[in-house]
N, C-alpha and C positions, 0 to 999 in steps of 0.2 A: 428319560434316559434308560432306565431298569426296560421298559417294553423294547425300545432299540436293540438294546443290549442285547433279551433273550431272542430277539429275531435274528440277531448275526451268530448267537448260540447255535440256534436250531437250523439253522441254513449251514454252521460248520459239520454239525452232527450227518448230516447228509453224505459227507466226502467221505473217502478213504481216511481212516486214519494214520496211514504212514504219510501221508501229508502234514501231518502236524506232528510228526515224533517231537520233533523242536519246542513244541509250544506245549509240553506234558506237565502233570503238575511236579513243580518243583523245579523245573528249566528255569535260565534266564531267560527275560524277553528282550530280546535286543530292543533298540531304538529304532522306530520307526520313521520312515526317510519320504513324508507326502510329497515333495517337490519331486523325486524319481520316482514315486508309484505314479503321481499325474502324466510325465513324456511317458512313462511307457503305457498307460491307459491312454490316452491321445493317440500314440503310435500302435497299437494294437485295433482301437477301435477301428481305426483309418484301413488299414491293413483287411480285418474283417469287411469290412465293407467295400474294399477294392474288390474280396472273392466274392460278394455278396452278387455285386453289380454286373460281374461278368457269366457267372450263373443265373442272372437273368437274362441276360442277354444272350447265353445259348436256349434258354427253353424260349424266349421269346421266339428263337429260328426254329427250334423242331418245331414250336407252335403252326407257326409258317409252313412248314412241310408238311405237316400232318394235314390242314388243311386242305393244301394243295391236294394231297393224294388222295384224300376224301372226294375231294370235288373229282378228279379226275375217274377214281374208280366208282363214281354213281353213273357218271357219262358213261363208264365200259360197259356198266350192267344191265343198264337200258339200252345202248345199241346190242349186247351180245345175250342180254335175257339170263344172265347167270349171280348167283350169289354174289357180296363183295370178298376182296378176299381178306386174307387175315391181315391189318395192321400190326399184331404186338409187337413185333422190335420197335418200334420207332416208338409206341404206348408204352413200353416198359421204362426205353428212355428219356421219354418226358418225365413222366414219375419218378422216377429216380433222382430226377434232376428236382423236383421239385419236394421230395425229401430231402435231398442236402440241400434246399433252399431255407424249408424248414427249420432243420437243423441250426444251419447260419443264423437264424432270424433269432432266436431261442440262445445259445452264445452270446449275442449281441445282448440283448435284455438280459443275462445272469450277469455280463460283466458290466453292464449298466448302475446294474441291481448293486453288485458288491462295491462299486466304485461309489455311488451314492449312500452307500452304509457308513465307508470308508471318510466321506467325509464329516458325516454328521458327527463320527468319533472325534473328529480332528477337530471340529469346532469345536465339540465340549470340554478337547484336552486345553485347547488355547483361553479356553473361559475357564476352567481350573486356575491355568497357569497365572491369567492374570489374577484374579481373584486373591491366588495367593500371595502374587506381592503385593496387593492393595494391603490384606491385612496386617503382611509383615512391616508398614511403613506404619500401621496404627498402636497405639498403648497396647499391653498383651495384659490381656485379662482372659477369664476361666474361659468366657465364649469367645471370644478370638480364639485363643488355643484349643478348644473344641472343635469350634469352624474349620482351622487349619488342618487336623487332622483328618477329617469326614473332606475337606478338597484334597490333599494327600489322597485319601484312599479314593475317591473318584478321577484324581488324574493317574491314579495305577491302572485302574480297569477299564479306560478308556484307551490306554496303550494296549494294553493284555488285548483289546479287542481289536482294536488296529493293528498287531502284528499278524491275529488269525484271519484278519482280512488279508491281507496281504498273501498271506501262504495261500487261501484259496482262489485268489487270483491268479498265482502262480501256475495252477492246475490248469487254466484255460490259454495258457500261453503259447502252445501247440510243440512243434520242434522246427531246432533249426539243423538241417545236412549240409554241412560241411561239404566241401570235394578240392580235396589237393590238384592242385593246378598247377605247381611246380614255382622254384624259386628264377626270378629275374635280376642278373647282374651283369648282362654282356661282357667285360672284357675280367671281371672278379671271380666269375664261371668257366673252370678249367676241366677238361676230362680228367677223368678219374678221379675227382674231387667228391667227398663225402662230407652229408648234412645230416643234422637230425634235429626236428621242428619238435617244439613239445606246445602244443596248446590247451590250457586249462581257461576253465569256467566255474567257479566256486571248487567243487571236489570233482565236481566232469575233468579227467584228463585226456589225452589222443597224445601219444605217440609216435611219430614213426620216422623212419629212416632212406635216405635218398643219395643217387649216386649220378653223378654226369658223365653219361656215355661219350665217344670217342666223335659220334656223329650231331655232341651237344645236345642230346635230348637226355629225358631225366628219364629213372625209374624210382619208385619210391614203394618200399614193404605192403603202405597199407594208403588208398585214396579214398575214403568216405570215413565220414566217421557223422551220429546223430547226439544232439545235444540239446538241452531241456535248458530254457530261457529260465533267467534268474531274474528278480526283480532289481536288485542289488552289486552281482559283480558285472565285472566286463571281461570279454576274454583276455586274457594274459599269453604273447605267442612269445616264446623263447626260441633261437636259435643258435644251433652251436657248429663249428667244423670237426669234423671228425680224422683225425692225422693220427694212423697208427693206433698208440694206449693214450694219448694226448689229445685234450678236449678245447677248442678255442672257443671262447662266445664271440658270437658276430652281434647279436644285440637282442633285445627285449623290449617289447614295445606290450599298450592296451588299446584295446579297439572295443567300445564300443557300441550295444548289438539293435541301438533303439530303432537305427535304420533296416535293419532287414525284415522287418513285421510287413513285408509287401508280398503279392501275389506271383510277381516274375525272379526269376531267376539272379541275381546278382553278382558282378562280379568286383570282388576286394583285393585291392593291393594296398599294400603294407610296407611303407619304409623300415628294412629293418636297421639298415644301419643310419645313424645322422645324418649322414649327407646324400641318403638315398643309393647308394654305389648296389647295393643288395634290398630288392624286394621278393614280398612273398606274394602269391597268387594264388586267392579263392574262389570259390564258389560257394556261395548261400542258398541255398531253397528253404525260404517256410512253409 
């Protein structure tokens, strides 16, 4: 466990440290939550490897082309007797493509890496855990309560290691953009009707403020906003009506984010109110 240990050490020592402001000496460590670090490693892996795939799947075509043009421009050179000519655009862009192929492959294996750290903690804490009620069910003598201690302080530092896991998975979760879309309520959507959405995600908030024009189309202050995947919250979207100095709630809903770790575009509606009368309309890109 000690060699595990300092290897999830020396692989935190690596990251930024304002990635772990939270986990400094002397913080609480919160409680570490493996059943949602696993969907969102499942849902993250899946996601990486949808860009994986289709990143091969274009160098496989410039591959193709490149070819092509090769073969073609050896035929020019020998009917016309002249040098070939320069390929690099379409060289540059194979390469490129297969640095962020790289790239991707390498992601994949750290989050691999840290999710197999992450579990071997979790075994030892759950071997702690029992352990300790084994012995709390036996007579308590000096070694019992010696025992209990030294599993005490090994299921502490098994947590302590599983949360810093956690945060630096966190790191590789990439972002997700946001894009207001505007709210749907056909006959509950009146012109000149005023909203203001507030959505949060742990301490991420977005703000902003929307009006329905005379020709039923929306304007809204602010349309994008980018947000940093949480292991842990889900976003939280509040919506209110805005009448004059008087604020109405139309409703509050959570959504969710394990589904957007995909490569296309997504679009999200959101019952805000119970019966559906008022929805909101996003757009996701990871």
């Amino acid at each position: 466990k000690s060699l595990s240990r300092s290897s999830v050490r020396s692989r935190m020592s690596l990251k930024s440290p304002k990635a772990y402001n939270s986990l400094q000496k002397g913080a609480v460590i919160w409680d570490p939550k493996p059943l949602q670090v696993k969907k969102i490693f499942e849902a993250l892996k899946k996601g990486l490897n949808e860009y994986l795939e289709a990143h091969q799947a274009e160098l496989d075509y410039l591959s193709g082309r490149h070819k092509d043009t090769k073969r073609n421009s050896r035929l020019l050179c020998l009917g016309n007797n002249f040098s070939s000519p320069s390929l690099s655009p379409l060289v540059k862009q194979i390469r490129s493509v297969e640095r962020y192929i790289r790239k991707l492959e390498f992601h994949i294996s750290k989050v691999e890496e840290l999710y197999e750290a992450y579990c071997i903690q979790c075994r030892l804490r759950d071997g702690a855990t029992n352990m300790k009620h084994a012995f709390s069910l036996s007579p308590s003598t000096k070694a019992s309560r010696e025992s209990l201690v030294e599993l005490y302080k090994n299921f502490q530092e098994c947590t302590e290691d599983m949360c810093f896991i956690e945060s630096a998975l966190e790191v590789h979760l990439g972002e997700f953009h946001l894009k207001m879309k505007g709210l749907v309520g056909f006959a509950r959507l009146c012109p000149g009707d005023q909203y203001e959405v507030f959505v949060r995600l742990g301490r991420q908030k977005w703000r902003l403020k929307g009006k329905i024009e005379t020709d039923d189309s929306q304007t809204w202050d602010e349309e994008e906003k980018i947000f940093i995947p949480n292991l842990h919250e889900k976003f939280e979207i509040k919506v209110t009506e805005l009448r004059g100095l008087a604020t109405i709630l139309v409703g509050v809903v959570t959504c969710d984010s394990i589904n957007f770790f995909t490569t296309k575009p997504q679009a999200i509606i959101v019952d805000i109110t119970e019966l559906g009368t008022i929805k909101l309309q996003l757009e996701v890109l990871w």
